[in-house]
N, C-alpha and C positions, 0 to 999 in steps of 0.2 A: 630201095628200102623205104617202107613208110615213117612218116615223121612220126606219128605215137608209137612208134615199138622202139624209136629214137631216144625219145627225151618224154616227160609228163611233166605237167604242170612243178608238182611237188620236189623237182628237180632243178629249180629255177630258184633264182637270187638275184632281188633287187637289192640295189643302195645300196649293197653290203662295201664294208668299211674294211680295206685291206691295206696295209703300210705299206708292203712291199712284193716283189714277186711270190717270194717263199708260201705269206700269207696266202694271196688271192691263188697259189694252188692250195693250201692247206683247205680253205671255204670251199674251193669245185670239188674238191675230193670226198669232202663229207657230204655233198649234194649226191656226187655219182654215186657213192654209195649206201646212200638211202635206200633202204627199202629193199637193197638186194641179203641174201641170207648168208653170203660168204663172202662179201667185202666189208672192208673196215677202210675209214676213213685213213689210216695210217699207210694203210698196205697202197690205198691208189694212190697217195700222197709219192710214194717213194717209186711209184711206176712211173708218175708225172716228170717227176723232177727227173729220173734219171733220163726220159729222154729228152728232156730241157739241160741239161750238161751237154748232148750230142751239139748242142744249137740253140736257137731262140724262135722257138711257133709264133712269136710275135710278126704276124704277117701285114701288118702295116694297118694306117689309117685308125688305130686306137685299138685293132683286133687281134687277140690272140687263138690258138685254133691250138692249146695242149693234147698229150695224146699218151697212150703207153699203151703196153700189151699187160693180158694177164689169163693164165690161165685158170682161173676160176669164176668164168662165165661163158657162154654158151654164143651168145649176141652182142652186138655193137650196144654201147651205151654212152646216152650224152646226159651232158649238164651245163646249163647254163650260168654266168653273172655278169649284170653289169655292177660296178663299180660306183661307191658314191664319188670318190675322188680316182681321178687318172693316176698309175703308175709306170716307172721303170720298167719295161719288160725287155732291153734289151733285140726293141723291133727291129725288122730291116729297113723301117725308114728314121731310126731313133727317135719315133714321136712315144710319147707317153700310152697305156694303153688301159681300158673301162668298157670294154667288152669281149669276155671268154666262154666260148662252146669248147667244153672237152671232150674229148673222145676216150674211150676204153675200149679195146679191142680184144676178142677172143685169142690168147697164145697162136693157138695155129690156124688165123684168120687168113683168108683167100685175100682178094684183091680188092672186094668189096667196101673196106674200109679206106680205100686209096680214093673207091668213084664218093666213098659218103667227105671228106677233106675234101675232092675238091669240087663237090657242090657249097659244100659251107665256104670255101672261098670263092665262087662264084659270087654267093648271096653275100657275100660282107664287101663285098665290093661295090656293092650299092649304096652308093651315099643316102637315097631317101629310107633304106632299110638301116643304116646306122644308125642317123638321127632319130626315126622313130623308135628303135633299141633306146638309145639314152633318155628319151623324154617319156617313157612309159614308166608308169608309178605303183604295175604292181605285175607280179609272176605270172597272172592270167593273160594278162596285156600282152606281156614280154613273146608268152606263149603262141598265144593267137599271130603276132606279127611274123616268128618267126614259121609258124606253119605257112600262114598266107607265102611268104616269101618261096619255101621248100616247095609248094606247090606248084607259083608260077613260074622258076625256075628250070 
């Protein structure tokens, strides 16, 4: 999958300021669905979180990797935030967490969303692609780092 049919700029969140897990999905959810014509921030809210009850996407080192199905879209879609302050997200290594790429998947999506998870866990697995996540100061930055990464990958 190419990264811009992934995620666009305008689908990125710096510094945003979430208290708690609920929040920092309530902010990715109104990012993912930006701009598309039959999502609503509520409807991917309630995709997120249900499958956050299965478990915690909190996959370690500050990262979380949310996800849900939905059948009103067509294509994989991400959204980015980092976090002005770390939160609870219930990881599997119980560290606090300040960086989330979500995923939305087509209801009756192939397997394709399983190889795009675990490229994004590949990439977060890089300590110098984390830290430059956190110290970038704006959505274009955030952008660029994460393509360069997708790409070399």
């Amino acid at each position: 999958m190419n990264f811009e049919d992934l995620i666009a700029p305008d689908r990125i969140g710096c510094q945003v300021q979430a208290g708690g897990k609920k929040r920092s999905l309530e902010a990715i959810s109104e990012l993912i669905s930006h701009g598309h014509p039959s999502l609503t921030g509520p409807e991917v809210f309630e995709r997120l979180l249900a499958r956050e009850r299965l478990g915690s996407t909190g996959m370690g080192h500050g990262v979380a990797i949310p996800h849900g199905r939905c059948p009103n879209i067509q294509a994989i879609r991400g959204a980015f935030i980092q976090l002005e302050n770390p939160i609870d997200f219930d990881a599997i290594d119980n560290e606090p967490v300040d960086l989330l790429f979500a995923l939305l998947v087509p209801e009756e999506s192939d397997e394709q969303h399983i190889h795009v998870l675990g490229q994004l866990a590949g990439l977060f697995r890089n300590n110098a692609i984390r830290e430059s996540l956190r110290t970038a100061d704006d959505a274009q930055s955030i952008y660029d780092i994460l393509m360069q990464a997708w790409l070399a990958y």
